[in-house]
N, C-alpha and C positions, 0 to 999 in steps of 0.2 A: 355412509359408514361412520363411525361415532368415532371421538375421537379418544384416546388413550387418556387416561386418567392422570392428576397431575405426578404424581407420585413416583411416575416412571418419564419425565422428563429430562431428567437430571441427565438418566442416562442414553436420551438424543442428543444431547449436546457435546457428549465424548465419543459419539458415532463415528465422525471423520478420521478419530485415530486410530480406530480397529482396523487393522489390515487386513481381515481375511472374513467371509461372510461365517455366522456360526455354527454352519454343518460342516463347514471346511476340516473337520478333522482325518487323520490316516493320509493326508496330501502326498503328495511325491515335493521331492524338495528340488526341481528342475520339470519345465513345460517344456515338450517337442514341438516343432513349427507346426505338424499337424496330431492337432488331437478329436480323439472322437467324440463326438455329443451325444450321438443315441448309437445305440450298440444292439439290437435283441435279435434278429434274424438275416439268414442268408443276403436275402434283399430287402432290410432295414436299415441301413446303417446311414447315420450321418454324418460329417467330419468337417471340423472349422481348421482354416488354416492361415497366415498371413504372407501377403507378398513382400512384407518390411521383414527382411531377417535378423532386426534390432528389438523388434516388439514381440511379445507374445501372441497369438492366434486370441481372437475374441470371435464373438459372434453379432458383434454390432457392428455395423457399415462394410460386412463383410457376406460372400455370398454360401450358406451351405452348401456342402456337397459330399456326393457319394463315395466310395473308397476308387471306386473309376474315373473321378473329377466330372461327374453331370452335376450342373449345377442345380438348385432346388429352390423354390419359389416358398421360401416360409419367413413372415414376416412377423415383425412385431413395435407395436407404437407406445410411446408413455405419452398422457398432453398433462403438464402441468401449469396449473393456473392458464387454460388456455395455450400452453405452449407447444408444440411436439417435436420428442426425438425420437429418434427409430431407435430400439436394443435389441432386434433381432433382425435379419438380414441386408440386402444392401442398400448402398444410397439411392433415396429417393426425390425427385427434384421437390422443394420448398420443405426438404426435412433433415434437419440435425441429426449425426448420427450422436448418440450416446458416446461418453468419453468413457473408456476402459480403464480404471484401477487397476483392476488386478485379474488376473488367470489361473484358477486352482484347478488341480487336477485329483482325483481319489481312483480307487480301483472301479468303483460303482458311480461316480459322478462326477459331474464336470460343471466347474463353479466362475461365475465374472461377476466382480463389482463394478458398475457403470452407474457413471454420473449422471443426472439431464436435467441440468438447472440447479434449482438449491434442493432436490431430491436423490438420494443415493439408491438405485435399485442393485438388491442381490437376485441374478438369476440364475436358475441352477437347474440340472438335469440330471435325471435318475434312471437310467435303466439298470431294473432290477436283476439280481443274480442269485436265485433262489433253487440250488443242483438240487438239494434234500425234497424238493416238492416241487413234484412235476406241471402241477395245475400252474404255478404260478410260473415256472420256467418256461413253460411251452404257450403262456399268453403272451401273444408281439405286442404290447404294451408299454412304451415308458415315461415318465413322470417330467413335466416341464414347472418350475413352480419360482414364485415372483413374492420378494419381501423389498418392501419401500419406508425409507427412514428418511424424515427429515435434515437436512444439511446445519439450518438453521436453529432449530428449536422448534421454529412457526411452523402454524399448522397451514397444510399448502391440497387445490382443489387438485385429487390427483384421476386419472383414467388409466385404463391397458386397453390395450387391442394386441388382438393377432389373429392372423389369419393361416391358411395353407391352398393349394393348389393341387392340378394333378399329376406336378413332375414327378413325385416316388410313385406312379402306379402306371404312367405310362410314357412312350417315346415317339409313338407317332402321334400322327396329328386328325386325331379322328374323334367320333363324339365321345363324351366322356355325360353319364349321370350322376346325380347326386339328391341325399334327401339331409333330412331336420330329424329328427327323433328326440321325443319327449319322455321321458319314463318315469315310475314313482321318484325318483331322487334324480336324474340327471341330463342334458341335452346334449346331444353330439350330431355332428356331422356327418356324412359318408361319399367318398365318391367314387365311380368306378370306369371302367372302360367300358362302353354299352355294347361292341364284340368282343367281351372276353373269353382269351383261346388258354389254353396249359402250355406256354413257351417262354419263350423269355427273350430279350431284345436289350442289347446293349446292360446287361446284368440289370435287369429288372423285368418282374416277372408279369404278365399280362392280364393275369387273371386277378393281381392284387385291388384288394378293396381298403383305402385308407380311410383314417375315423379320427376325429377330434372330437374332444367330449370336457365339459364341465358338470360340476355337482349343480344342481337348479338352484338360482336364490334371484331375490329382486334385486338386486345386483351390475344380473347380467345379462343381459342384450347378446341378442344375436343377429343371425344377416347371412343369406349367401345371395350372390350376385359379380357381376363385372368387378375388376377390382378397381378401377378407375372413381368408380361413383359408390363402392362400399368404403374405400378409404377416405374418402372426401366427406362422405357422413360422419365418420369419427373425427376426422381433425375437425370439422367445424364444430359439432355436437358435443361427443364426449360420447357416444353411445349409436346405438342402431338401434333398425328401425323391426327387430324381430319379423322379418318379411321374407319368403324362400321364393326363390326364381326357379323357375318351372322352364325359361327356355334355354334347353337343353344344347352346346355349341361344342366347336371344337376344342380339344384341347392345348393346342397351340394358335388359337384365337388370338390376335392383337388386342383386345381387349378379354385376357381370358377369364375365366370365373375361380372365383376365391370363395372359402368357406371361410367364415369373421365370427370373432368371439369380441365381446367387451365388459370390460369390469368397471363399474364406476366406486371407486375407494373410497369417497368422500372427501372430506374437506380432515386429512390425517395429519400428524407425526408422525408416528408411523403405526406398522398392520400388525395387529394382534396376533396374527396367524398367515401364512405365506397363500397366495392364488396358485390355486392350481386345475392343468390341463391335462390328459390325457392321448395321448397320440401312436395309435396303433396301426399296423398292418399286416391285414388278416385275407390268406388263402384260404378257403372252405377247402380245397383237396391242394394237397402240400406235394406231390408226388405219386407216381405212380412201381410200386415193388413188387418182386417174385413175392408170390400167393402160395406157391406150393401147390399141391394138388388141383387150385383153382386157378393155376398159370397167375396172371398180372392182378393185382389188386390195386385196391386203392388205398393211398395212406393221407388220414386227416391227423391234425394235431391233438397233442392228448387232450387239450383244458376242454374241446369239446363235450367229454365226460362228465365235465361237472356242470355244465350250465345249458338250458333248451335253446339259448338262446345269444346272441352276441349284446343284447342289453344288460343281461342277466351277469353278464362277464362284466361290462363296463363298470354297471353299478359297484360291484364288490371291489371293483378296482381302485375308484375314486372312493372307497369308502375306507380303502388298507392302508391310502396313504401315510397317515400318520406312522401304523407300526411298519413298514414297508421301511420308510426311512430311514425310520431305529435299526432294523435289521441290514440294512445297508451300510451304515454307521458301525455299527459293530465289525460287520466284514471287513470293513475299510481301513479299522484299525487294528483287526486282529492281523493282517497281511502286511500291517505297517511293521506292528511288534515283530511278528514273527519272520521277517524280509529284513530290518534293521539289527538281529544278530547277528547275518552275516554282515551286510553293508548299509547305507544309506543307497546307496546306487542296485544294488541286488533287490530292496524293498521296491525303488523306482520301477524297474523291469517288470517284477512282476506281477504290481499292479494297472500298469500297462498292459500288460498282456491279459488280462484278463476279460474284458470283455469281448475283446474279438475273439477270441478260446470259445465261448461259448455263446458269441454268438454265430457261430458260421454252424452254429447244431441244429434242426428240430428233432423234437422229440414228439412223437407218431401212436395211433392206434391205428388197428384196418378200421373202415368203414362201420358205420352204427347199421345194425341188423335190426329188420323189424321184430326178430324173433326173440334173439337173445338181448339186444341189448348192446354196450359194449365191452369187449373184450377186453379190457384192459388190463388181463396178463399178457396178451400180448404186445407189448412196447418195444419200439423200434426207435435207434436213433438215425440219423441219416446228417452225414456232414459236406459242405460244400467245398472245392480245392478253392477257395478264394486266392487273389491275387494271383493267379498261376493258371487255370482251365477252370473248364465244367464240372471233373469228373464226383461222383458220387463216393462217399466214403472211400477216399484215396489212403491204401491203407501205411504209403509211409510216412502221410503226414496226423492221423490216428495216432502212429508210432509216435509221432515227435512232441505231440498234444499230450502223451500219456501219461506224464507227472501233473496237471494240471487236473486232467479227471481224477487222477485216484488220490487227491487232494482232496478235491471239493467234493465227490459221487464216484468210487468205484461204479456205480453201477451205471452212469453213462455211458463207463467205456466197455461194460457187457453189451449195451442197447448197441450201441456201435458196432459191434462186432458183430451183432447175432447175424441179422440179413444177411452179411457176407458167408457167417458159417451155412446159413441156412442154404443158401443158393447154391456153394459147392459140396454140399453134401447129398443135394438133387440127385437125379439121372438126367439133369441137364447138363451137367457140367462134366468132365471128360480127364482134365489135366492132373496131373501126379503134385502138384506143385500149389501154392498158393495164387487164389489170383490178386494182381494188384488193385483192383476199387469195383462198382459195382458198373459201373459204365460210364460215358464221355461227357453223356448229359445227366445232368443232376436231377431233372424232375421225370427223367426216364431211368432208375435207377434199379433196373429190373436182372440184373447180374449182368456179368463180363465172361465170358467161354473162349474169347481166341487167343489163340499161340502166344504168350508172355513167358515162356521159359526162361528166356535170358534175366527176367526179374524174377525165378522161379526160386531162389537161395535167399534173396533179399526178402522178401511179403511172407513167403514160407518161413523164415525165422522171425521177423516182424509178428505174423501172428499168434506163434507159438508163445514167444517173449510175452505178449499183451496177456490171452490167455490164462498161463501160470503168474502175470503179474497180478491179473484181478483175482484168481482163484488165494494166493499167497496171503492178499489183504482184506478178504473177507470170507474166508473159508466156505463161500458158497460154489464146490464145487460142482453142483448138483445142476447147476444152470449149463454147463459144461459136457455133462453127461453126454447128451445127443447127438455130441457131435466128433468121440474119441476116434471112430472109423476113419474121417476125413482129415483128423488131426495124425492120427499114425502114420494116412499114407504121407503126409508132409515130413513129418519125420522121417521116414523112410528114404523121401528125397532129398534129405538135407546127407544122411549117413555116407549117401556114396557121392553129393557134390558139391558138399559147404567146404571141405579143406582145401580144396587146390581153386574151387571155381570157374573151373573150365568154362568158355563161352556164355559165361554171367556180365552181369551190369548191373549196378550199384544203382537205387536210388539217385545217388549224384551224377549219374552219366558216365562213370569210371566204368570200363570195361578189362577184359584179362585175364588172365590167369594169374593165381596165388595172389588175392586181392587181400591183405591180411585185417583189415573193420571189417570187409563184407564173411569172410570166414568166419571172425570170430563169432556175427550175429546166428551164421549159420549153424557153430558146435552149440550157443545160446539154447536156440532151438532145439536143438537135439536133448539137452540139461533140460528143457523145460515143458518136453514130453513124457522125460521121468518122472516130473514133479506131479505131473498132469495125473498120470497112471498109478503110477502110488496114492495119490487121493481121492481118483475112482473107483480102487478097491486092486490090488496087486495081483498078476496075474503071467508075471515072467519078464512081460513088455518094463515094465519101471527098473530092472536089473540091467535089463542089455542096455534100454538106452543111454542110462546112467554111465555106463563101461564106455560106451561108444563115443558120451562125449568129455572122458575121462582121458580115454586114449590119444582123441583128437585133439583136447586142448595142449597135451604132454608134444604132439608132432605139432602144433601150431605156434608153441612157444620156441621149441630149437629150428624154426623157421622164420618166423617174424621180429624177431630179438636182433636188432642188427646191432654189431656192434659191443652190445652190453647196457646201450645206452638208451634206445629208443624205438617202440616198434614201427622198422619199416614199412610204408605203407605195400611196398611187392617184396614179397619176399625173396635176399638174396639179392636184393640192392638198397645196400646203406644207406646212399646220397637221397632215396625218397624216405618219405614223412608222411605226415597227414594226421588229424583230428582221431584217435580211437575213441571217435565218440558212442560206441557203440559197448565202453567199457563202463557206461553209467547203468547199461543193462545187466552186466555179469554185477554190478556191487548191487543193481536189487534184487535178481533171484537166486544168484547162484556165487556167494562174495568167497567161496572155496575154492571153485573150478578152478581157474586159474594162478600160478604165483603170484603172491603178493608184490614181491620185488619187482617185477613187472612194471605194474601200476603205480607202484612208488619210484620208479625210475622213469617212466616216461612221464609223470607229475615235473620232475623235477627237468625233464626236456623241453616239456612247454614252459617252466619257467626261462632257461637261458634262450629259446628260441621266442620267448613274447619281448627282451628284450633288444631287440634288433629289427622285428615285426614291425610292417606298414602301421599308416598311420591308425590304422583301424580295425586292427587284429591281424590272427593267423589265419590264414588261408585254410579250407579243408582239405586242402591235399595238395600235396609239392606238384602233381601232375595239371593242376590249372591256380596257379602260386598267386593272382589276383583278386580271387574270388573265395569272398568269407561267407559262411552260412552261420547268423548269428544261433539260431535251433540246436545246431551241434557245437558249437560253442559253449553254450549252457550244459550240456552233456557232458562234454570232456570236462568242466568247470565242477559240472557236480561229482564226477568222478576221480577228481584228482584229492592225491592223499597229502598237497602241499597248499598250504594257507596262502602263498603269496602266488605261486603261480593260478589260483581257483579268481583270488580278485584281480591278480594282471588282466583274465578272460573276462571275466566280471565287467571290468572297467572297459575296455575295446566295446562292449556290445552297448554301453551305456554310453560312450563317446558319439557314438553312430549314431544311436536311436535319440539321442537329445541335440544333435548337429542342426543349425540351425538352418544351414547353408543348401540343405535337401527338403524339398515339398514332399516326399513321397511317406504315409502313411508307418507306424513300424512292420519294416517289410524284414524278411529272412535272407534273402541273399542280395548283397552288393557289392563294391568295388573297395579291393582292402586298400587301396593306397589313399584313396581321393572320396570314399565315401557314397559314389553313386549311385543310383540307384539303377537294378537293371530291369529292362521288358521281364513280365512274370519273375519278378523278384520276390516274389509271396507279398506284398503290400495289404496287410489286415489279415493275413493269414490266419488258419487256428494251430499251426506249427508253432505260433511263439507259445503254446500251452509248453512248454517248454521251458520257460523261466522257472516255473515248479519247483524244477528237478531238484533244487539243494531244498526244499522243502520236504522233499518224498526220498530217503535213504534208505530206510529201513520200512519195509511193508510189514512186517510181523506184529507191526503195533494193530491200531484200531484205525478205522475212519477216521477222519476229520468230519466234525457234524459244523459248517458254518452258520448256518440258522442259529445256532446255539450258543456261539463261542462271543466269548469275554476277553477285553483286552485291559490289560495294565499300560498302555502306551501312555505316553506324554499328552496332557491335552494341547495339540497345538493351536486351537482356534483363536479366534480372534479378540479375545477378552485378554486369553494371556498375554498378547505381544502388546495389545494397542495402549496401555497405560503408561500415562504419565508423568511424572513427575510427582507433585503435591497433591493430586485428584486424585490418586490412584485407590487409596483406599475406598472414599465417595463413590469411585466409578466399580468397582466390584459389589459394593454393597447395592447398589443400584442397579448393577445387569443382576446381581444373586434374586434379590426381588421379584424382578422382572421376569426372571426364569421359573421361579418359583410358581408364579401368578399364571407363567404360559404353558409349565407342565401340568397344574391343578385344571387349566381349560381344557388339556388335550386328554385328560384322562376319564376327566366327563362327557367329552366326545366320545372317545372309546368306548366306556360302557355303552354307549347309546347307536355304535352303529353295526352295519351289516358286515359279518368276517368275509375277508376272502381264502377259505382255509384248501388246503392241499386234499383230503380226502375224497377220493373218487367215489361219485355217485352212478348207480346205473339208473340211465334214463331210461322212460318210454316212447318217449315221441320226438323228434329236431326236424326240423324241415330242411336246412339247407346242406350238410355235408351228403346225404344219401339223396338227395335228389338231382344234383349238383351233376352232369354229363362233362365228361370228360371228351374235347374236342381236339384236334391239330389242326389247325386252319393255318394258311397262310392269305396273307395280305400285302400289297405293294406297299412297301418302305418309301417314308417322308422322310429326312431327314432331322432329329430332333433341331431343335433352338437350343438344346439342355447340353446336347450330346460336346464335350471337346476334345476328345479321341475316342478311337475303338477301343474296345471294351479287354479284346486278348490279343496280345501281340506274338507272331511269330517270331520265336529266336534261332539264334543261329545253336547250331547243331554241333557237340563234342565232335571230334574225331577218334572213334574207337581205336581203329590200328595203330594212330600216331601217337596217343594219349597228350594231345594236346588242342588248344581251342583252333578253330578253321578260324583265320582272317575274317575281318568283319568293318565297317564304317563305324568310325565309333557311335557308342551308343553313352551318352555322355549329359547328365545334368551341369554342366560347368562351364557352356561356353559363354562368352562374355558380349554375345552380340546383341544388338537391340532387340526388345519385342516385335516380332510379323504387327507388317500394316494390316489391314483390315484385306486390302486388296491379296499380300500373300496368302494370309489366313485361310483367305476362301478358296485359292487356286489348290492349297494343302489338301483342304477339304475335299472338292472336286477329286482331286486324283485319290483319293482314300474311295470316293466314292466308284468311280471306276473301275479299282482294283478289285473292290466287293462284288460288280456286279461281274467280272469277268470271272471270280472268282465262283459266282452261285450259278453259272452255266458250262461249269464241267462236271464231268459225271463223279457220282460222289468217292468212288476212290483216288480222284485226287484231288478233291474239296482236302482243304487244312481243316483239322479238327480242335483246333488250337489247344494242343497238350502237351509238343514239344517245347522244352527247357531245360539247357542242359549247362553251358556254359559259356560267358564272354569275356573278350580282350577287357584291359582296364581302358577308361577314356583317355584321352591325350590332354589333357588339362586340370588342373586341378582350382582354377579360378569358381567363384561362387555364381549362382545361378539365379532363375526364377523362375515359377510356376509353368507361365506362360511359355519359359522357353524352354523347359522339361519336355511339358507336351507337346511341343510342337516336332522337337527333337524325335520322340518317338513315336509321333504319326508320320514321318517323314520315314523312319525306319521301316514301318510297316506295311507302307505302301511300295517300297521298294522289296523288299522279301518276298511278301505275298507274291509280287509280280515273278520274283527268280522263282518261287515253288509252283507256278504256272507250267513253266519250262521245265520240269522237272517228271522223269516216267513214272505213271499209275504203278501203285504197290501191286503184286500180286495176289486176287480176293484166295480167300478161305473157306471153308465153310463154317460156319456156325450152326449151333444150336441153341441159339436164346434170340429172342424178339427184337430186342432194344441195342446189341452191340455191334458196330461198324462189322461190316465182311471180311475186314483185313486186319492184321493186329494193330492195335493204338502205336505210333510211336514211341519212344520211351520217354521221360520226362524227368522231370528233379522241383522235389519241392521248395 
């Protein structure tokens, strides 16, 4: 590669004082211990984290992994001037790990300056967030890309390598395939499980095909093979040997096999332009949904629509890079802007929250017909309950994500909803009531038909609420239409037992009578079937329900008003409280229904009561007074009419989520005193879509179009901070240049390359989603090498009658004792494995369906922790559970009417 012209030298030489690499703009101004690297699907996700609670999380000398802690075999080498240090995974014997600068964090990427030698490399990661266009949303795709600057001035012989493996695609140990593919512009990888079944194993899905890809150039080298003797060719070499191993082994090989990329740079200063890879994971059939008149279908991802082919997709991908970036860019800073009115901490959140929001979505078409083509007015979104169960479009965590979509794509959270409308508006489905998600398993998400009544006030306003929210904010109620019949009789069951509650349960596992949140969502509902009905055309129904929850809000207010001061969470007991977080939905549909005074009164409750609040916020409710759910947090936050009690809440949820002293992911519920994190704490949830809310107050305006949007933020990159002293002019005029010179290359790029644009094409012909059979096989379980806990942890169980938590062992990130020998580690292991097998030979109504979560003790310590003994803590939890839910009597079955849903009703749960 040639080397940079002198011209722009100047400005190598003031490299070392830029702080931040130069896409680092929109940053969060505080890193959490663990942050996310790749973010695009259910079972994509990757997350770096560090065991030093003094440093930030980097990605060098440190080991990837999944939001469930498997760790992940993905490497990466620099060798300069013959030398090598590893910048992307862990240490390897006779290799330097890169030294970490810095740790940037954006909504859309995630940024590390690392040293290795007298070379500074920026490496950075992009996964794209593109709601307004579906092609691009629903390709599992994202961007790894590599800028190398001299330390020195001099120009230095430099190389990349990197490789990957088959831990994101499988957990046992069986063979696994792979090929090479060459195409007009680009060379990728692929590897797969050679029986791939439709299941899923320790949260990763079996049928996944992962793919590494570069743009072709003479360049770069490739290689699959042992990793032993393809790593050993680059460090000696500087390159591979473009040769593909054909013998095909197991996945958990002692020598297993690695797919190797290499770039030889030349002899630089630095790159003119950033290396980049591509790194997807691609299901041919994503799930299987109610069909409707054709029972079970199958649902593929939509980008299938626009491409014959998965080449055809790559290519356009590595070709978008450039504007992909820009448009990244732009996101990253309009969420900066528009998050830094309220706070600097508020902006943090919720760009945080944002890739996990959307990535626990696909977005779906049925099956390609030889006849028609694809359908792509039919789009389905389907969402996964991450950190918590299986279940399929869980719809009180939809509920909590729904600032978030009608941000970025009201019309995700139509996709969202539809299949659930569609299912219960069947003659499949029976109940008066809303159901809660589509079923237990996600890739069987064919509806849910049994007995949930108890959650029948909760989901039944839940969906009402959503509903009149997307109808409210893009006056498409037309999409709405189909489904008034199944929406009135919801209505209908909220009229006679959303105000007192009788024999209901909250989303949070609160059970009761006169549950005053769970009512109010209830009379919500009821408001938000007038709205419905008025804008399908008026017909009597918009008058009464209007009245109905006119009247109810009028007996809900000299009921729930305790005091004068604060709505009790039971009505007609003062001394309880709780989070009316459910008041963030009366201020977006319905900001009349209720007394203002109200909301301005209980604003000013959560302010004297956040100043006496644990270390970590308010609890959501006086009834389990340890246990904070940051989701409703943000609710009451965007609900409240007082500035200071909005950032007291504000600041609690930003304490937590940047706490340095917890490994666990930003999860949704943990311990308000001490910060911990709990089994099915929602960890990567799409419930923090939530952070939103003070983004989204008013729906009456328009979408937000983010593809499109322009920010006035601050530039905070690295040009502005890194100057200094007497160079400073010299050093602007020099990167100004230099910038100038690199957007004039990238725009003659542009012209010249292939778009990857969002407008759906109808194909004729795809070979792999319609041919693609749809299996359940099972196979005898190895245990991974990858695997360092299970995957869902059984928790303990609210006590309905008592309204308080059942006794429990604590369950506690904080104890201070040394990390397990190798020897315990494995006796842990052993008995987890036990538990499982005793557990998959009784009959399946008392198999755990891992969906209860409801509520725990705080820990008994408050000292800080580590990784290792997080999870050990809570494999030791769950081997001891599992065994008490042994000893525990079979539910009695039900019957159903649908394919896919346990015989007996799901437990009830909390997101």
């Amino acid at each position: 590669m040639r080397l940079i012209p002198p011209a722009f030298t100047v400005f190598t030489f003031i490299f070392p004082l830029f702080s931040r690499p130069a896409n680092a703009q929109g940053t969060l101004s505080a890193i959490p211990r663990t942050i996310p690297v790749v973010n695009r699907s259910p079972y994509f996700g990757v997350w770096a984290t560090t065991e030093d609670t003094k440093v930030d999380p980097t990605v060098a000398g440190t080991v990837p992994m999944t939001w469930s802690w498997r760790a992940l075999n993905w490497t990466g080498y620099v060798r300069v001037d013959g030398q090598v240090w590893q910048w992307l995974g862990s240490d390897h014997p006779g290799v330097t790990p890169a030294t970490t600068t810095g740790t940037y964090l954006s909504a859309t990427q995630t940024m590390f300056t690392l040293d290795a030698g007298p070379v500074t490399l920026n490496v950075s990661f992009l996964s794209p967030v593109e709601p307004t266009n579906l092609v691009r949303q629903s390709f599992p795709f994202a961007y790894m890309y590599v800028d190398a600057m001299s330390k020195d001035g001099q120009a230095h012989s430099v190389q990349l390598y990197t490789d990957v493996d088959s831990s994101l695609i499988s957990t046992r140990n069986d063979t696994v395939e792979w090929n090479t593919t060459h195409t007009a512009s680009s060379v990728y990888h692929d590897i797969r499980r050679r029986s791939a079944s439709s299941l899923e194993l320790y949260d990763v899905a079996e049928d996944g095909n992962l793919f590494y890809a570069m743009t072709e150039s003479s360049a770069v080298t490739w290689q699959t093979g042992t990793f032993s003797d393809i790593r050993a060719i680059f460090t000696g070499a500087g390159k591979l040997n473009n040769a593909e191993d054909t013998l095909f082994r197991a996945s958990q090989d002692q020598n297993h096999t690695v797919l190797a990329f290499a770039v030889d740079l030349g002899n630089i200063i630095n790159t003119a332009e950033p290396v980049v890879w591509a790194i997807g994971h691609v299901r041919e059939s994503l799930l299987l949904g109610y069909g409707g008149t054709i029972g079970v279908e199958r649902r593929v991802s939509y980008f299938w629509s626009q491409y014959l082919a998965i080449k055809d997709g790559i290519d356009a991908f590595l070709a978008d890079f450039p504007d992909a970036r820009a448009r990244a860019q732009r996101l990253d800073e309009k969420l900066k802007q528009e998050g830094s009115v309220v706070s600097d901490e508020y902006a943090d959140l919720v760009a945080l929250s944002l890739r996990q929001t959307l990535g626990a979505i696909e977005i779906t078409l049925p099956r390609f017909d030889a006849k028609s083509g694809w359908n792509t007015s039919d789009v389905q979104a389907y969402m996964r309950d991450m950190g918590v169960s299986k279940r399929a479009n869980p719809v009180e965590v939809i509920y909590a994500a729904m600032p978030a979509l009608l941000y970025l794509n009201p019309k995700i959270l139509m996709y969202l909803l539809k299949p659930l409308f569609a299912f219960q508006s069947s003659d499949k489905y029976q109940n008066a009531y809303a159901s809660p998600d589509l079923g237990n398993d996600y890739l069987t998400a064919t509806g849910n038909g049994t007995n949930t009544k108890k959650l029948g006030v909760e989901h039944s306003g839940n969906m009402l609420i959503m509903a009149a929210a997307y109808g409210m904010q893009t006056k498409d109620w037309t999409s709405l239409n189909p489904y008034a019949k199944v929406m009135k009789t919801w209505a209908d069951f909220l009229v006679t037992e959303a105000l007192h509650t009788k024999d209901q349960m909250s989303a949070d596992g609160l059970t009761g009578e006169n549950q005053s949140n769970l009512a109010m969502k209830g009379i919500l509902g009821i408001y938000a079937m007038s709205k419905i009905r008025e804008a399908l055309g008026p017909n009597g129904e918009e008058t009464y329900f209007r009245d109905q929850a006119t009247s109810l809000a009028s007996q809900w207010e000299q009921s729930a008003v305790a005091n004068g001061d604060h709505i009790s969470s039971v009505y007609g007991q003062p001394a309880t409280w709780g989070l009316a977080y459910n008041s963030y939905a009366a201020q977006l549909i319905a900001p009349d229904l209720f007394t203002k005074k109200v909301f301005r009164d209980q604003s000013d409750y959560y302010d004297k009561q956040a100043d006496t609040a644990p270390a970590f916020g308010l609890a959501y409710d006086s009834a389990d007074p340890h246990v904070v759910k940051s989701h409703w947090t943000m609710f009451a936050a965007a609900a409240s009419t007082s500035a200071r009690a909005r950032d007291k809440l504000i600041r609690s949820i930003h304490d937590r989520a940047f706490k340095k002293s917890t490994a666990a992911q930003f999860g949704t519920t943990y311990n308000a005193d001490t910060g911990a994190s709990l089994p099915l704490g929602g960890r990567s949830s799409p419930a923090q879509g939530a952070m939103f809310a003070l983004l989204v107050t008013d729906i009456q305006g328009k979408p937000s179009d983010s593809s499109s949007a322009t920010s006035t933020s601050k530039n905070i990159g690295g040009i502005v901070g890194g100057v200094i002293g007497g160079i400073a002019g010299l050093a602007l005029l020099a990167a100004g240049v230099f910038f100038c010179w690199r957007r004039w290359k990238n725009n003659r790029t542009l012209a010249e390359k292939k778009g990857f644009d969002g407008d759906a094409m109808t194909t004729t012909s795809f070979s792999s989603p319609e041919v693609l059979s749809i299996t359940a096989r099972s196979y005898p379980m190895t245990p991974s090498r990858y695997s360092e806990m299970p995957s869902e942890l059984v928790p303990v169980p609210f006590n309905a009658a008592e309204r308080s938590p059942i006794s429990s062992p604590s369950v506690s990130d904080s104890h201070p004792s040394p990390v397990l020998s190798k020897g315990a580690a494995e006796r842990a292991r052993n008995a987890a494995n036990t538990t499982r097998r005793a557990q998959a030979q009784l009959p399946p109504s008392e198999q755990s369906d891992d969906t209860t979560a409801l509520s725990y003790l705080p820990p008994s310590s408050t000292t800080s922790h580590n990784l290792h003994q997080e999870v050990e803590v809570l494999r030791r939890e769950v081997s001891m559970l599992r065994a008490q839910q042994q000893q525990m009597p079979p539910a009695t079955p039900t019957a159903t009417m649908i394919s896919a849903s346990p015989s007996a009703p799901p437990p009830y749960y909390s997101s």
